[in-house]
LOMARDO-250886 format. One record per residue: residue in three letters; x negated, y, z negated of N, C-alpha, C in turn. Coordinates in steps of 0.1 Angstrom, whole numbers, padded with zeros to 4 digits, always signed. Example, Ala and Ser with C-alpha at 12.3 -4.5 7.8 and 13.67 -1.06 7.14 Angstrom:
REM residues 2
ALA-0132-0057-0078-0123-0045-0078-0132-0033-0078SER-0128-0022-0071-0137-0011-0071-0129+0000-0079
END
This chain:
REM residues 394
UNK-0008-0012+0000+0000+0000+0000-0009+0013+0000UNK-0023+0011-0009-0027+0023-0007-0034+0024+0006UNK-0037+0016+0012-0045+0019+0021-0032+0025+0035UNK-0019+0014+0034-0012+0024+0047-0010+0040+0039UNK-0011+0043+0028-0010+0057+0028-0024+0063+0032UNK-0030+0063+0029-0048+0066+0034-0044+0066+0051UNK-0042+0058+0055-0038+0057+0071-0030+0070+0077UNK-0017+0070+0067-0007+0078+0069-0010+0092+0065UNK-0019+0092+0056-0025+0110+0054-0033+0113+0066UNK-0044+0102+0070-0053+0105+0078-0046+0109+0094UNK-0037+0104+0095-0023+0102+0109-0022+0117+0110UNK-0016+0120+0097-0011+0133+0097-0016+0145+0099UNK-0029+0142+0095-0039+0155+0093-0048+0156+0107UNK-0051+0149+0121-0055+0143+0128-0043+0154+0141UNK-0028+0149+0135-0021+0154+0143-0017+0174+0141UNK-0019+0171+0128-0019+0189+0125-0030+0195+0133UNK-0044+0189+0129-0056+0194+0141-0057+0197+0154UNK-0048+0186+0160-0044+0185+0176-0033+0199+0176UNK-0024+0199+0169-0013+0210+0171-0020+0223+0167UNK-0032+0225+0156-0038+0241+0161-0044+0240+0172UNK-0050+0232+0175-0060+0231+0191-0053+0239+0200UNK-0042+0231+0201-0035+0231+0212-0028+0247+0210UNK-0024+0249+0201-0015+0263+0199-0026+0274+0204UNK-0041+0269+0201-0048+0279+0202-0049+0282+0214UNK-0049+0273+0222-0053+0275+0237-0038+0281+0245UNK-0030+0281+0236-0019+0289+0241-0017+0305+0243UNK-0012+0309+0256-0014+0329+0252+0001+0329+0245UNK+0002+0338+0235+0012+0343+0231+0023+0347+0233UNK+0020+0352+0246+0031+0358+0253+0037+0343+0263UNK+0033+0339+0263+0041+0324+0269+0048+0315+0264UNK+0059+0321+0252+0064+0317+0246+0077+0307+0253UNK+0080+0309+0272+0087+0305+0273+0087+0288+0278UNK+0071+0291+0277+0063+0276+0286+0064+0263+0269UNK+0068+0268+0261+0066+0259+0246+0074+0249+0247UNK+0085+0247+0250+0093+0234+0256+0090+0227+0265UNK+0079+0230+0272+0074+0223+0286+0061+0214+0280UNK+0054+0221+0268+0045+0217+0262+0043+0206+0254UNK+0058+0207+0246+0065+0197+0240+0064+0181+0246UNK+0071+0185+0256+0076+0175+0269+0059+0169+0271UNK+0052+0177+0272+0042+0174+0281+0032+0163+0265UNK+0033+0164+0255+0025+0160+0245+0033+0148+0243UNK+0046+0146+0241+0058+0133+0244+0055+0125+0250UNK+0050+0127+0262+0044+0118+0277+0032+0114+0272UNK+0024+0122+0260+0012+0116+0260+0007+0106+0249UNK+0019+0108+0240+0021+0096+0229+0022+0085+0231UNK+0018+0074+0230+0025+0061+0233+0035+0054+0228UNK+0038+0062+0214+0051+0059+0204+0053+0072+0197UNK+0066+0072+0205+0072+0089+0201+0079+0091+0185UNK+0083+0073+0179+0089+0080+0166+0075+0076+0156UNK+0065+0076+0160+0057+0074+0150+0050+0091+0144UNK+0048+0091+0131+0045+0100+0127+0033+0112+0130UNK+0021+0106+0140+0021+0116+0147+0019+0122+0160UNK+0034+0123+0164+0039+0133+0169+0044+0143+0161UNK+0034+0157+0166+0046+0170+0153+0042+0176+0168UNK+0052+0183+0167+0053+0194+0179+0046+0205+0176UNK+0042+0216+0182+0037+0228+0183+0045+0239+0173UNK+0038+0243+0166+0051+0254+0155+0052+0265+0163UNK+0054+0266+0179+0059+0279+0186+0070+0278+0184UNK+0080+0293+0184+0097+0287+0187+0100+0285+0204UNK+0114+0276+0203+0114+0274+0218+0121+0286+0222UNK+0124+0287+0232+0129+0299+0238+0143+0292+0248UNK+0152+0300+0251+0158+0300+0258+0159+0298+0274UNK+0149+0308+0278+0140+0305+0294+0135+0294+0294UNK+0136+0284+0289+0123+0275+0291+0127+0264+0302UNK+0139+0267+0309+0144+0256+0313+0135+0264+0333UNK+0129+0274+0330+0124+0277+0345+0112+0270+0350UNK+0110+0269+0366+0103+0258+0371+0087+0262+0369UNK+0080+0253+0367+0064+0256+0367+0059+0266+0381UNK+0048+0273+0374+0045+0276+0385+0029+0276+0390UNK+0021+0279+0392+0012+0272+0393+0003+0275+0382UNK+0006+0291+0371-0003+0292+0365-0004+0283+0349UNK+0012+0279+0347+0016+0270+0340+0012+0255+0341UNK+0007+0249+0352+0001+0238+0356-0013+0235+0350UNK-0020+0250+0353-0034+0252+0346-0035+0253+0334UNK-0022+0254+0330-0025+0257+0309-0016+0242+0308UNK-0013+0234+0316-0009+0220+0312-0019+0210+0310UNK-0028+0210+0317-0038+0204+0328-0050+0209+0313UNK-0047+0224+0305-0059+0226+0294-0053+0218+0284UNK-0041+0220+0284-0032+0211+0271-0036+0197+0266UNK-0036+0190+0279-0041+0175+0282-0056+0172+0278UNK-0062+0181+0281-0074+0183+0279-0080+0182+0264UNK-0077+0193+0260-0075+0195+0245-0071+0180+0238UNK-0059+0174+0242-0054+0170+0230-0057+0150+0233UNK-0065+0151+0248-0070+0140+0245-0076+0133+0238UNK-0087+0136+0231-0096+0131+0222-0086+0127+0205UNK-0079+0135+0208-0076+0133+0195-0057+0122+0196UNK-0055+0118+0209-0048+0110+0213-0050+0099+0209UNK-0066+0097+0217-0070+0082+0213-0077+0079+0195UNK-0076+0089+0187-0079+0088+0175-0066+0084+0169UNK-0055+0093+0173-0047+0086+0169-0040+0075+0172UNK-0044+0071+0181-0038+0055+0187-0047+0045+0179UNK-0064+0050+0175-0068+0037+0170-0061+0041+0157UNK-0057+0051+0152-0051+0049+0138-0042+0039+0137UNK-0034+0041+0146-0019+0035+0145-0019+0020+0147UNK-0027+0015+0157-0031+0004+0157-0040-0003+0147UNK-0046+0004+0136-0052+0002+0129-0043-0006+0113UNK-0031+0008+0114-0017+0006+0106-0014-0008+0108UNK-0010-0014+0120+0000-0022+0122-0008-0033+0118UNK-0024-0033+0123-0034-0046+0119-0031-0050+0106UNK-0034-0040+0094-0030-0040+0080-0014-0043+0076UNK-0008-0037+0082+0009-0040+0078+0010-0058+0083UNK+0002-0068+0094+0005-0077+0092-0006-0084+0088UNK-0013-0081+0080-0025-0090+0076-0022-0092+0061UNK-0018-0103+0061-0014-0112+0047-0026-0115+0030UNK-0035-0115+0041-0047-0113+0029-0057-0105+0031UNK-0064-0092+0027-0069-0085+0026-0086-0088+0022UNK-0085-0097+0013-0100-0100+0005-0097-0115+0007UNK-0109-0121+0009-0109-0136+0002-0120-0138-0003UNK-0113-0145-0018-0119-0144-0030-0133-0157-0023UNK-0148-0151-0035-0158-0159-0031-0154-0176-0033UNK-0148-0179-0044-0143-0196-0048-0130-0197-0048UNK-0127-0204-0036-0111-0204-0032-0104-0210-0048UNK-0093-0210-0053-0087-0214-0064-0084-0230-0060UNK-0090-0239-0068-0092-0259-0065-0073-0255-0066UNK-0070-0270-0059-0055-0273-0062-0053-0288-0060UNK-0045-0295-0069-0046-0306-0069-0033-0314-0067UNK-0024-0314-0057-0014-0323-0057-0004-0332-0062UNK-0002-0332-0067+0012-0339-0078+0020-0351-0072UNK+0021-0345-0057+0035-0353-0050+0036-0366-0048UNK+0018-0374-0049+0021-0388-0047+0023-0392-0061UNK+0023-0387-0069+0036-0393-0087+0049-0395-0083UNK+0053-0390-0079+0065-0386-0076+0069-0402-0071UNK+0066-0407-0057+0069-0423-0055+0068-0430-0066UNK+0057-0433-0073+0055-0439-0084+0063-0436-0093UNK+0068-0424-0095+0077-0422-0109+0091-0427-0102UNK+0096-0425-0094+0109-0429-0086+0112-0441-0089UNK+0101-0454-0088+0101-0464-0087+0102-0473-0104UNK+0092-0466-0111+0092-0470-0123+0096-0461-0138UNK+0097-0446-0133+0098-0439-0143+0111-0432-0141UNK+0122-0433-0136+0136-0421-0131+0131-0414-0139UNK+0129-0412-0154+0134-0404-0166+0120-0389-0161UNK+0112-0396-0158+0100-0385-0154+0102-0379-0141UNK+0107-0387-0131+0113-0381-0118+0122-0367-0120UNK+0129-0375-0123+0142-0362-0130+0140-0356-0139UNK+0128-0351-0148+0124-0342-0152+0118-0333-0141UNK+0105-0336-0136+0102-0329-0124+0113-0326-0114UNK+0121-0330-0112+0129-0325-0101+0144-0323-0105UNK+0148-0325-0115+0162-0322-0119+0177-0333-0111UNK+0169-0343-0107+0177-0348-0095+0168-0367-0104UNK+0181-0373-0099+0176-0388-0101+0174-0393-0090UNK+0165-0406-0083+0158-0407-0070+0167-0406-0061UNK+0178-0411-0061+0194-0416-0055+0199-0402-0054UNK+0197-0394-0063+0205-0384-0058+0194-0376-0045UNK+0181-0378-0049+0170-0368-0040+0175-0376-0025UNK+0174-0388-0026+0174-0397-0011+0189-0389-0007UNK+0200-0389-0013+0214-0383-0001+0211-0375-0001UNK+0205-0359-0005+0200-0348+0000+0196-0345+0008UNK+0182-0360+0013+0175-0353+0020+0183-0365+0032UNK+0192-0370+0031+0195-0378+0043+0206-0365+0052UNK+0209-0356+0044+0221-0348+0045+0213-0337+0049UNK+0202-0332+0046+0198-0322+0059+0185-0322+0067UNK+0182-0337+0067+0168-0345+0077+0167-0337+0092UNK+0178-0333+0094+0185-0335+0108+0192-0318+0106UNK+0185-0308+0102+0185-0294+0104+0178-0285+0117UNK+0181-0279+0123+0173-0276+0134+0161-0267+0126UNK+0165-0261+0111+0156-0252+0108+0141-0258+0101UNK+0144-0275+0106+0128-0282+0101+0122-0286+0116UNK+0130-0281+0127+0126-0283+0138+0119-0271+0144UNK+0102-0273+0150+0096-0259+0158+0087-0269+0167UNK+0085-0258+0179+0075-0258+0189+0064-0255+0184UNK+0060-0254+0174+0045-0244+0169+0033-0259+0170UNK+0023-0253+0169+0009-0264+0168+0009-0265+0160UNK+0015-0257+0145+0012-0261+0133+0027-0266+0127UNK+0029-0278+0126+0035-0286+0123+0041-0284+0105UNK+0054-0285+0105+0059-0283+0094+0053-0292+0081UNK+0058-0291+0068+0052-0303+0058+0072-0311+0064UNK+0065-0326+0056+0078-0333+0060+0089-0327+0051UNK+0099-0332+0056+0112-0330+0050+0114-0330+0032UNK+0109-0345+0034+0109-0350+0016+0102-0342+0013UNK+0092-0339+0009+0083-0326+0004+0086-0314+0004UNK+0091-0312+0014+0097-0298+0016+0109-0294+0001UNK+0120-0307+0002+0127-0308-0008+0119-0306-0020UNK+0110-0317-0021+0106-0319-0035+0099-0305-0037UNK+0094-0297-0034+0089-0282-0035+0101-0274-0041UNK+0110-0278-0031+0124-0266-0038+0129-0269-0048UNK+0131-0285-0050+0137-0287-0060+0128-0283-0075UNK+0117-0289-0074+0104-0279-0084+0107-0270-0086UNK+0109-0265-0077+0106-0247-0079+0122-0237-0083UNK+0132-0244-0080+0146-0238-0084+0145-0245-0099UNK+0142-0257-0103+0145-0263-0115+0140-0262-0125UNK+0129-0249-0122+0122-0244-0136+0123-0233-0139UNK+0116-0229-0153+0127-0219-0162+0110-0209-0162UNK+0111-0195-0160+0105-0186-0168+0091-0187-0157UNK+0077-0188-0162+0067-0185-0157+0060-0199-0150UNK+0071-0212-0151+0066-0223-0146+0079-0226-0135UNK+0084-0214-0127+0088-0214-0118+0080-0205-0108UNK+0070-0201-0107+0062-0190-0103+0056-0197-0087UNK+0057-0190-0076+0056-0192-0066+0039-0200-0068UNK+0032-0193-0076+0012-0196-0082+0013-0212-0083UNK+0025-0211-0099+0024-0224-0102+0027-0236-0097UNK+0039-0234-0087+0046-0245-0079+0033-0244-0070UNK+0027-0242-0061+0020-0244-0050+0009-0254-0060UNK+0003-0247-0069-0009-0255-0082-0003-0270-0080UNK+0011-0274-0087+0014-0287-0085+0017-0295-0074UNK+0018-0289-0064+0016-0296-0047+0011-0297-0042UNK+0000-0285-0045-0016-0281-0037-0010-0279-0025UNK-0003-0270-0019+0002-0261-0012-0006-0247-0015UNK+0000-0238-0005-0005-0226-0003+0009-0216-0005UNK+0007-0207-0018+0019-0197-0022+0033-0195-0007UNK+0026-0192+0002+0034-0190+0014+0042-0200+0019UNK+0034-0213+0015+0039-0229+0021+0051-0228+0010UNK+0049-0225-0004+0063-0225-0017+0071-0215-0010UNK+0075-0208-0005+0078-0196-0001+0090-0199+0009UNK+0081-0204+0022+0089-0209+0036+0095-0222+0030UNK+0090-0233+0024+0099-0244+0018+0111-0236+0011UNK+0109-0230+0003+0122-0227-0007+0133-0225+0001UNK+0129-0212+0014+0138-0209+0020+0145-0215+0034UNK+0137-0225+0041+0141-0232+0046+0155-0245+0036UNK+0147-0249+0026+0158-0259+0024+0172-0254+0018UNK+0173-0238+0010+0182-0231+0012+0191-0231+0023UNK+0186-0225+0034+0192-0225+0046+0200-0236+0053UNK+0194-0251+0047+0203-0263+0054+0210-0268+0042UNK+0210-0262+0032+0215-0268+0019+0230-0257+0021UNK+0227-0243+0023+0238-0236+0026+0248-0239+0038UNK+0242-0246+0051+0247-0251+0057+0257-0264+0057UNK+0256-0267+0042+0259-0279+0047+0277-0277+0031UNK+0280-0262+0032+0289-0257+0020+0299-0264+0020UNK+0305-0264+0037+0319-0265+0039+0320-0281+0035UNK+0310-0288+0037+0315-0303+0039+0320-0305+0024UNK+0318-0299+0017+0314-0306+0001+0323-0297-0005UNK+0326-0287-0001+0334-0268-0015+0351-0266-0003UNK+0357-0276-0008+0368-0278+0003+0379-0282-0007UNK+0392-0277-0005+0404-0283-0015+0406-0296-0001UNK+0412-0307-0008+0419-0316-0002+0431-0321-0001UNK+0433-0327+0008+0449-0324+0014+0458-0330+0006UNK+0475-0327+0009+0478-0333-0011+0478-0345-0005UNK+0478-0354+0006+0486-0368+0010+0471-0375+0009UNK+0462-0366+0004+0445-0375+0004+0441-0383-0004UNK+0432-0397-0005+0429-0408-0012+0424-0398-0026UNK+0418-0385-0024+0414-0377-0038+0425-0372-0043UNK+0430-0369-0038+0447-0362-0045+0452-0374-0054UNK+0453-0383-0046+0464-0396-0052+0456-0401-0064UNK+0443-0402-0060+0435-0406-0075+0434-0397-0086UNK+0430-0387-0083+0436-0372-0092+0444-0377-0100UNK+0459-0374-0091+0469-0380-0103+0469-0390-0112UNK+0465-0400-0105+0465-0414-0115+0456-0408-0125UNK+0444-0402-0122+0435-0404-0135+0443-0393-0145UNK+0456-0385-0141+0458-0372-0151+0467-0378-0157UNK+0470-0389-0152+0489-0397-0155+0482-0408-0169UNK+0470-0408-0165+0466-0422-0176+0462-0413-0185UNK+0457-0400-0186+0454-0397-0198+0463-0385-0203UNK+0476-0385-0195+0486-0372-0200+0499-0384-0201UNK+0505-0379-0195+0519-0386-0188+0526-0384-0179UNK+0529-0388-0169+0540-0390-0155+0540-0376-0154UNK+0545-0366-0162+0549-0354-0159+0542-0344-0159UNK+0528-0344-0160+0520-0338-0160+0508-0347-0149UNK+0509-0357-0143+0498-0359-0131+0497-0349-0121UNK+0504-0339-0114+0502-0329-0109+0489-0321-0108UNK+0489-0321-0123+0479-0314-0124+0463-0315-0124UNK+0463-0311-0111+0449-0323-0102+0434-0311-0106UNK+0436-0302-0107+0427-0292-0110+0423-0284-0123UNK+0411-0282-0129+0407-0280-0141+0396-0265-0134UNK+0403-0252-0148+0388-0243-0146+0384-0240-0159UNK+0371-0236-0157+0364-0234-0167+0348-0230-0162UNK+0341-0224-0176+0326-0224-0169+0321-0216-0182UNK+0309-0215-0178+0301-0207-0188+0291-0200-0184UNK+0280-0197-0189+0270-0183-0182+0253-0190-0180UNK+0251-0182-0174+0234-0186-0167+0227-0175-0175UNK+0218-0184-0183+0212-0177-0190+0200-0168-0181UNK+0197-0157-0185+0185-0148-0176+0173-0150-0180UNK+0160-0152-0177+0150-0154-0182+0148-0140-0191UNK+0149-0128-0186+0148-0111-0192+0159-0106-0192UNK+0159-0095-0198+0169-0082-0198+0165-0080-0183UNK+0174-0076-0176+0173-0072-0159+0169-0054-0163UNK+0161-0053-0155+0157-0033-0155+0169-0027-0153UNK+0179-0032-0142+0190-0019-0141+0200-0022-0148UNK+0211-0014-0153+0225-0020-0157+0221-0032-0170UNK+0210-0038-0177+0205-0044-0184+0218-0050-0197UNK+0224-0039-0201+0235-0040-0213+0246-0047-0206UNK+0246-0044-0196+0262-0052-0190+0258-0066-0186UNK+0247-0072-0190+0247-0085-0187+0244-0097-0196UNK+0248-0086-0212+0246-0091-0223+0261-0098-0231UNK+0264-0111-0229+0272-0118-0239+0272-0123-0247UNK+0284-0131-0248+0293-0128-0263+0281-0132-0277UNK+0273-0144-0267+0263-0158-0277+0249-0148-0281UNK+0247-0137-0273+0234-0128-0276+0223-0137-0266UNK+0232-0132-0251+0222-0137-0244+0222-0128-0230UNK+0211-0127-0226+0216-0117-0210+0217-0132-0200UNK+0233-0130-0194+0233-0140-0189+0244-0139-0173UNK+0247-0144-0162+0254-0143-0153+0270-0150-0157UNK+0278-0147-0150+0288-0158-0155+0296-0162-0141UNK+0298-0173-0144+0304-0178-0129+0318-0187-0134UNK+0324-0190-0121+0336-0193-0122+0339-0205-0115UNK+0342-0218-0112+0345-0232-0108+0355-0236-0111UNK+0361-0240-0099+0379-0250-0100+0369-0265-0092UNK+0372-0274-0102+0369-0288-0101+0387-0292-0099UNK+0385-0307-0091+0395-0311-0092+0395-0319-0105UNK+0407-0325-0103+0416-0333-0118+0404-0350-0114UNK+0397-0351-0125+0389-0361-0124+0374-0357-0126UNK+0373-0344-0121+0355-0341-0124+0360-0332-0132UNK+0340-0332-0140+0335-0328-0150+0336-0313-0145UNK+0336-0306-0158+0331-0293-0158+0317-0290-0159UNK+0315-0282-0149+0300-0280-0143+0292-0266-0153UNK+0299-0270-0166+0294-0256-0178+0277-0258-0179UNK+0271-0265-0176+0256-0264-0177+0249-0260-0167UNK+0256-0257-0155+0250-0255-0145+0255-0235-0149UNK+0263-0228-0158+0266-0216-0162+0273-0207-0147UNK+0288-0214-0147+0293-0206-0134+0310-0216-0139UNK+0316-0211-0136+0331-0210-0140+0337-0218-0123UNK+0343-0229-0128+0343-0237-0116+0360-0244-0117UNK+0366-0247-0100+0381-0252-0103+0375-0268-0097UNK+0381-0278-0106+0375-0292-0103+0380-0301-0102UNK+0383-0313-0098+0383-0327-0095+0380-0336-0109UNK+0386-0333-0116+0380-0343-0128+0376-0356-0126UNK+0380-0361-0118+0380-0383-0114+0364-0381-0104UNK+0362-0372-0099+0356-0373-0092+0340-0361-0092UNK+0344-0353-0098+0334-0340-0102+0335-0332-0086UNK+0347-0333-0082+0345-0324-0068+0351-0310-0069UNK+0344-0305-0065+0342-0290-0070+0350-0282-0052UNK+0358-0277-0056+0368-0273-0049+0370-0259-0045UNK+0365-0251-0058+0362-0234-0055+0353-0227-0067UNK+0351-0214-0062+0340-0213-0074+0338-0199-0074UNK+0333-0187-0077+0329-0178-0079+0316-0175-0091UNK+0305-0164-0079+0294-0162-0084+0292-0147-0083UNK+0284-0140-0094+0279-0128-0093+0282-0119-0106UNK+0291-0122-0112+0299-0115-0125+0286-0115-0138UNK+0288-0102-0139+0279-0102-0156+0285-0112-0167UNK+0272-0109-0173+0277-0120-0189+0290-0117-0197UNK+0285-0104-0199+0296-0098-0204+0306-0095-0202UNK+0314-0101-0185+0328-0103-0181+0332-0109-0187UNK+0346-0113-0190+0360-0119-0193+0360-0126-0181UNK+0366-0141-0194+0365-0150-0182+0377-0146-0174UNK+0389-0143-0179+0402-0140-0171+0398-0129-0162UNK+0386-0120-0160+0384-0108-0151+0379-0119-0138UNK+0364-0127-0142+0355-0133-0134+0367-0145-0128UNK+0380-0152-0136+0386-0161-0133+0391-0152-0114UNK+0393-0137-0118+0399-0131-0104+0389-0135-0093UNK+0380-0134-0094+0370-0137-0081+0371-0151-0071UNK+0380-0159-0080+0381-0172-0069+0390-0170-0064UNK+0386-0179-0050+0396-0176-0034+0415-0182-0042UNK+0415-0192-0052+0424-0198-0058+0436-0192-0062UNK+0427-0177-0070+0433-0170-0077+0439-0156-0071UNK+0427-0155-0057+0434-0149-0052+0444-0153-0045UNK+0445-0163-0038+0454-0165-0029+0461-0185-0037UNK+0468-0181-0042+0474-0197-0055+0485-0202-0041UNK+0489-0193-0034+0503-0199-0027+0498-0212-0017UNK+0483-0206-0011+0478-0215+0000+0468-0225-0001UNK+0461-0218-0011+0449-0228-0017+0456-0240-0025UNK+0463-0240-0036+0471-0247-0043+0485-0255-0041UNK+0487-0269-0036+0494-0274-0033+0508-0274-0038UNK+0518-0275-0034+0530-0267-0039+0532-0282-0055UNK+0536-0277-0062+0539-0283-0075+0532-0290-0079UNK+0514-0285-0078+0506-0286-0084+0499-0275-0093UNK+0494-0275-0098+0486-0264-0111+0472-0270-0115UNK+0467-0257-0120+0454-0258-0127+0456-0256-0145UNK+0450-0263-0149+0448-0261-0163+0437-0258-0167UNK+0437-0246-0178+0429-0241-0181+0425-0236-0198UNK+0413-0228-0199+0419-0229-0216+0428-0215-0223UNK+0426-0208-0231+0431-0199-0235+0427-0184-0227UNK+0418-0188-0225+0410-0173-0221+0418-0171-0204UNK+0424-0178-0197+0429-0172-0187+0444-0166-0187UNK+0444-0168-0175+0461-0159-0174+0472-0171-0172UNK+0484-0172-0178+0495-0182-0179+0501-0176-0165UNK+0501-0182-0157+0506-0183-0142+0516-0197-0140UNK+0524-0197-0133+0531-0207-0126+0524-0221-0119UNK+0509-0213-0118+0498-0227-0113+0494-0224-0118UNK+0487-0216-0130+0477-0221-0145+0484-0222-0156UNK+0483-0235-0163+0491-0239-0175+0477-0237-0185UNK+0483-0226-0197+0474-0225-0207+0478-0231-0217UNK+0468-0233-0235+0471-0234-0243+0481-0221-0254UNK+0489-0227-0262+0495-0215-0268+0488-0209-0276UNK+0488-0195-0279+0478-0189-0286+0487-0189-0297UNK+0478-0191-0309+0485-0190-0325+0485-0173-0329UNK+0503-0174-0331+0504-0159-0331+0500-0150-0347UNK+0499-0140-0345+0490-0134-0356+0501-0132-0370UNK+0493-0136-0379+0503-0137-0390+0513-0150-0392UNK+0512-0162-0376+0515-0172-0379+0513-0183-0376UNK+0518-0189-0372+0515-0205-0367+0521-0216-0356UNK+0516-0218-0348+0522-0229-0338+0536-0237-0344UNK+0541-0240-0334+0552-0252-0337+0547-0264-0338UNK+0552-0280-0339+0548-0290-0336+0547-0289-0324UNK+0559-0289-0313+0558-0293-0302+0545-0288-0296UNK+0544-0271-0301+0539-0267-0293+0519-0270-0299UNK+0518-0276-0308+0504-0281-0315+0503-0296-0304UNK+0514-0300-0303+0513-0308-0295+0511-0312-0282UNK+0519-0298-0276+0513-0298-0261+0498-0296-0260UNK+0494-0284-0269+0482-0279-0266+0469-0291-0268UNK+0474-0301-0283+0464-0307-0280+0466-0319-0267UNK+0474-0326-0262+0472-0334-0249+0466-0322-0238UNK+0472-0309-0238+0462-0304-0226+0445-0308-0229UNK+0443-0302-0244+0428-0304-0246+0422-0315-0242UNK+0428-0325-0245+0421-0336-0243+0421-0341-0229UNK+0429-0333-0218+0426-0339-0203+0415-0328-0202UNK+0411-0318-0205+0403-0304-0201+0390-0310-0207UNK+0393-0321-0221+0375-0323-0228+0373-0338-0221UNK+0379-0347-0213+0377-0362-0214+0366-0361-0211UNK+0355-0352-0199+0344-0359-0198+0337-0351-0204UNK+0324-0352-0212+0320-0351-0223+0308-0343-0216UNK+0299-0334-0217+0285-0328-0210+0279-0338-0207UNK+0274-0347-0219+0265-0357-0219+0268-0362-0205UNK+0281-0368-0201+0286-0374-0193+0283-0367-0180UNK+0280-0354-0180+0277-0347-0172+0263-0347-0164UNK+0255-0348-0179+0241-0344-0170+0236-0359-0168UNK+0245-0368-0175+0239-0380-0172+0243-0385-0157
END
């Protein structure tokens, strides 16, 4: 950075020089030839929006639009003259700029930094160790293998280049590293140290497998249709642990917050909740059968039988309400189309009692629930807690 300013002073001051030169060799009284002058130093730039070009501090005039004549030709012909030398000074500057704007490393250090590879553990721990696999990668081998069967076949691991991409699997196993850790052992330094990669190789991995991982939203973040094998099992699993008159209810929301590693520099206070933590809060509708996705810290509508995650909303501070952050899903905005007719989501207290969200009753102040109504609340609870976290991360 300091050096394109060093560049960009030196540009400037190069071009101010050129513009007394040039003024100088100008007579005074030819004030109507200064728009021709203009024109004429324009033609001699090679790149007109670059900074320097400054025009002549003459004013333009009015007349200026009359034709050359020959003695005008001779004070063009000095113009050119003059301001060559300092043309090609500024062209090597400029091309000097652009060298530096794309040159990635500036110094290389006398003793390259050793790096020593990790990734062939990785097979070996797959095979004999899951519990270490899935520490380093947050994923059990079964789960890494459908991932990477699911975006092998991205055009964005596909190039013409001589220098040939790292494979697929690795590619993965880089991102998943590198998304699945917390604080200063997610650092572009550190992930490359454990792959023996090069910071830029963490960099284009990350973002490439983003890119086929985001491609692949629709197949997976989809409600399903009510006459679908997931629908029908839905019900069964809400009917076995509610009763007949409550299997409808194929969808569960809920969520909780993503903790921050820091206070963020802007807006810092608004991303402080309830637990004394700076944290994000998100929003998830699972269907009736899947787990709630509260360790992953995002508010989700779900699939309980199945953990299929149906809609979701991301971006809300910590310190939102879940009933504010509950508005951001496509569900809630729109219940008539998303949500199948005489079906509902259940949810806990903290949202809004709608006609498709069945909440628990809140105990009113100064008194106390009914039976019935201690009784509905607790069968809701217990279809909203059946699957347990543990159950989750296991």
């Amino acid at each position: 950075m300091e050096i394109l300013q060093v560049l960009d002073a030196a540009t400037i001051a190069v071009a101010e020089r050129r513009n007394e030169e040039i003024s100088a060799s100008f007579d005074s009284s030819d004030s109507e030839l200064t728009e021709t002058w203009t024109d004429t130093l324009s033609k001699l730039s090679s790149r007109s929006d670059s900074p320097m070009l400054i025009s002549p501090p003459s004013p333009v005039s009015s007349t200026s639009s009359m034709s050359l004549d020959s003695e005008s030709t001779d004070t063009v012909s000095t113009t050119e003259a003059v301001a060559a030398p300092y043309m090609d000074l500024l062209r090597a500057l400029l091309v000097l700029r652009d060298r530096v704007e794309t040159t990635w490393v500036l110094e290389y250090p006398d003793e390259p930094l050793p790096r020593a590879s990790q990734l062939h553990l990785l097979h070996h721990a797959a095979e004999h160790h899951p519990a270490q696999f899935h520490q380093k990668l947050r994923v059990n081998p079964l789960i890494f293998d459908d991932i990477l069967d699911q975006i092998s076949d991205h055009t964005i691991f596909q190039n013409r280049s001589n220098n040939k991409q790292l494979p697929v699997a690795i590619q993965l196993a880089v991102f998943l590293f590198h998304a699945g850790h917390y604080g200063n052992a997610c650092t572009p330094e550190d992930v490359a140290q454990w792959a023996g990669i090069s910071v830029g190789m963490v960099v284009n991995c990350t973002h490439r497998i983003m890119a086929a991982i985001l491609d692949q939203h629709d197949k997976f973040i989809y409600t399903p249709d009510v006459c679908s094998e997931d629908m029908r099992r839905a019900r069964e699993f809400t009917e076995s642990w509610t009763c007949r008159a409550w299997r409808n209810r194929v969808f569960t929301a809920d969520g909780t917050a993503v903790n921050l590693y820091a206070r963020p520099g802007m807006f810092g206070d608004c991303f402080y909740d309830r637990k004394g933590h700076f944290s994000l809060n998100c929003q998830v509708h699972i269907k009736e059968g899947c787990y709630e996705l509260t360790h992953l810290g995002f508010k989700a509508i779900i699939m309980p039988h199945n953990l299929m995650i149906v809609d979701y909303a991301l971006g809300q501070s910590g310190s939102v309400h879940d009933a504010y952050a509950f508005q951001g899903t496509q569900m809630s905005q729109d219940p008539v189309n998303m949500i199948p007719p005489h079906h509902w989501i259940w949810a806990d207290s903290a949202y809004p009692c709608e006609t498709w969200c069945a909440v628990p009753f809140k105990k009113p102040r100064g008194g106390s629930l009914t039976r019935r109504q201690n009784t509905y609340t607790r069968y809701l609870s217990k279809v909203r807690t059946c699957r347990t976290l543990c159950d989750l991360m296991a």
